[in-house]
N, C-alpha and C positions, 0 to 999 in steps of 0.2 A: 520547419524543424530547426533547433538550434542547432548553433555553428559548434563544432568540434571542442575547441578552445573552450568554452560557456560549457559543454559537457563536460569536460576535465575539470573545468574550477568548482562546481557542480559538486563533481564525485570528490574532490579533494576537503571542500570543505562540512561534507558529510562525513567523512574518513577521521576529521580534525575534531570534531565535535563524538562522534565515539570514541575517539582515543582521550579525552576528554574530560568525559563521562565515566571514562571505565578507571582510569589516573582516580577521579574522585572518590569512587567506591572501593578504591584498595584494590585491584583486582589486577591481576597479571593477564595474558593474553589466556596463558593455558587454563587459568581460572573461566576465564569466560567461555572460552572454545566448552571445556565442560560442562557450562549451566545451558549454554545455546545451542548443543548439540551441531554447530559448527565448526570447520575444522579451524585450526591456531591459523596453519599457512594463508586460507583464505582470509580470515581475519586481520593478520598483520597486512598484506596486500591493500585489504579495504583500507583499512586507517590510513596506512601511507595513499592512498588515493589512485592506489593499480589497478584496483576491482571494484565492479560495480552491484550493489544487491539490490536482490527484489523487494518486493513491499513487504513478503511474508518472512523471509531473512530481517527486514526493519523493523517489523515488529516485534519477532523474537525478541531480537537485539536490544529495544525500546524498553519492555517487557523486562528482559533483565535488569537493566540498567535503570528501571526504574525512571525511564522518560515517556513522554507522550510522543507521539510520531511526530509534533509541530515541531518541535524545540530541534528537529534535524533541519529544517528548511526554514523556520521563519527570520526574517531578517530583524536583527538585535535592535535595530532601529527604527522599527516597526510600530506605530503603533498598540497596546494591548488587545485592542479590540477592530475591526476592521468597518468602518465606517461607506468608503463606498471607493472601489476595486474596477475596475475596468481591464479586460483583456482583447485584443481584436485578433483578427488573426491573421494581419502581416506582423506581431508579435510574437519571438522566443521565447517563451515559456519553459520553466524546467522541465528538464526531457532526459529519462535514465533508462538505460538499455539494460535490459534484465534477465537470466533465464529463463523463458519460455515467454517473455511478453515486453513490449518499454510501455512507459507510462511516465504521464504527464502534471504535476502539479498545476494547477491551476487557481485557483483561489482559495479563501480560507485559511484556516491554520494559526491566526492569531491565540495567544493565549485564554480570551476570552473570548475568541468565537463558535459557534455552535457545527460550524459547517465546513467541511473541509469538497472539495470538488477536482476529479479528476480524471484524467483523460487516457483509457486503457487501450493498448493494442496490441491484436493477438495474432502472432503470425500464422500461418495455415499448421493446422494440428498443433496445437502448441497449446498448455492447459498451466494454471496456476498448482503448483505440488504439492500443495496440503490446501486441508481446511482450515480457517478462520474464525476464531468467535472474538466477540467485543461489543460491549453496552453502547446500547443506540439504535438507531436507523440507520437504514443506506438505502437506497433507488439506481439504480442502472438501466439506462437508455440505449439502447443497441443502435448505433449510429447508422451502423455497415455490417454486413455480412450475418452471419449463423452461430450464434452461443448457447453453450450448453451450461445451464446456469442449477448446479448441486446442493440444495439449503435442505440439511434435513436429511430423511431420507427419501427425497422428493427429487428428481429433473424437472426442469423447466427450458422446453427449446425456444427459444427468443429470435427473431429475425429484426430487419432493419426496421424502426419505428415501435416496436415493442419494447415493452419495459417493464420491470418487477421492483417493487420493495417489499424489504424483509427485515425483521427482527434478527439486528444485527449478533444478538444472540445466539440463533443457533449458527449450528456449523455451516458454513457455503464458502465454495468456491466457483469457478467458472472455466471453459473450456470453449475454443475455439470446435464451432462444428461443422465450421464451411468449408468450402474448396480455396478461399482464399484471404488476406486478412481481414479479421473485424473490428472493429473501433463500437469503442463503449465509452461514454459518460457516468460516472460513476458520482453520485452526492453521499456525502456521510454529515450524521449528527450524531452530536453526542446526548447523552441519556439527561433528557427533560429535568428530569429531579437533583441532579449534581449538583452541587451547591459552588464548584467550583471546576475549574476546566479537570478531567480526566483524562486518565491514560487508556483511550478505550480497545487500544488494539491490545491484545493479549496472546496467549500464545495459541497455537494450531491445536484444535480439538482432540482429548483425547479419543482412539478409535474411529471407528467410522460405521455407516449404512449400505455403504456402496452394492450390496448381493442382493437387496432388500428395497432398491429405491424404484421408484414409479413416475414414470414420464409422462407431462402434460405439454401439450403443445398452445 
C-alpha cells in the first residue's frame, strides 16, 4: 500500500491539474459544480488536494473538462506511448481512497496507449454509485471475494478467479457481494477505430434497468 505522504502528493497533484484544466476553459468553480453535478465545497477541497474522488467523480470531471482520464495521472515526462512498464509488488503504485471503494493505477495511460489497467477494491457492501458508459473494452478479474457486476439490464455474480468483458458501452457498474473485501483487476481499451487517443470515459448513463435486470451466475 503506499505510504501516506505519496497519497497526499497523489491527490494534490490531481487537485492541480483540475484546477488547471478548469483556469483553461474559463470556468469558475460554481460553473463547474453546475455542469458536474458536484457540489462547489467538494470541488474547491479537491483542487486544493483536501479531498479525494472516485473514478466516476474523474470522469465526470474529465468529461467536462474535456480531458481524458490519462492526462490526471500521466507523468509529463513520460513517454507518448508506453513501451515496456514493469510493476512488482513490493512496489507503491498509485493508490486513492474513494467513496465506497480505493483503487489502484497501475499501468497504461500514456497518450497513445490503448490500455489502461487497474486495481479495484471493494470494501464489504460497498458498490460504485452510478453507472458508466465509454467507447471500448474492459475485462475484470475477480482476484478475491464476491462481485456483483451490473452491465445492461443484466447481473453478473463473479467470484474469485472469474472474469467478464464487456462493451464498454453499455452501462455497468460493480458491487461488492461478499462478506468481505474484493479485489478486482480491471483492463480497459480504448475503441479500435480512434484514430487518435480518446476521451473514453464519459458521463454516468442516463436512467437505468435496475427493476428489470436478470442474474447470471
Amino acid at each position: 500500500m503506499a505510504a501516506p505522504d505519496r497519497i497526499d502528493g497523489i491527490t494534490r497533484e490531481i487537485g492541480r491539474r483540475l484546477r488547471t484544466a478548469r483556469s483553461a476553459a474559463g470556468l469558475t468553480l460554481a460553473d463547474l459544480a453546475g455542469r458536474s453535478e458536484l457540489s462547489e465545497g467538494f470541488l474547491s477541497r479537491l483542487e486544493r488536494g483536501h479531498a479525494s474522488a472516485s473514478i466516476a467523480n474523474l470522469i465526470r470531471l474529465a468529461d467536462v473538462l474535456g480531458l481524458g482520464l490519462h492526462e490526471l495521472f500521466a507523468d509529463p515526462a513520460a513517454p507518448a506511448r508506453t513501451e515496456i512498464a514493469v510493476h512488482r509488488g513490493g512496489d507503491a503504485p498509485q493508490e486513492v481512497t474513494s467513496a465506497g471503494y480505493r483503487w489502484r493505477h497501475l499501468a497504461g495511460g500514456a497518450p497513445l496507449d490503448r490500455l489502461e489497467v487497474f486495481h479495484l477494491v471493494f470494501p464489504r457492501r460497498e458498490a460504485m454509485p452510478t453507472m458508466v458508459s465509454h467507447p471500448g473494452q474492459e475485462h475484470c478479474y475477480v482476484l478475491s471475494g464476491e462481485v456483483l457486476f451490473h452491465v445492461g439490464n443484466r447481473r453478473h455474480r463473479l467470484g474469485a478467479g472469474d472474469g467478464i468483458l464487456i462493451d464498454s458501452a453499455l452501462p455497468h457498474r460493480a458491487e461488492n457481494a461478499g462478506d468481505g473485501e474484493a479485489h478486482v483487476l480491471m483492463t480497459v481499451s480504448s475503441a479500435a477505430e480512434a484514430p487518435a487517443p480518446v476521451e473514453w470515459w464519459q458521463l454516468p448513463a442516463a436512467g437505468g434497468a435496475h427493476d428489470n435486470e436478470e442474474e447470471t451466475r
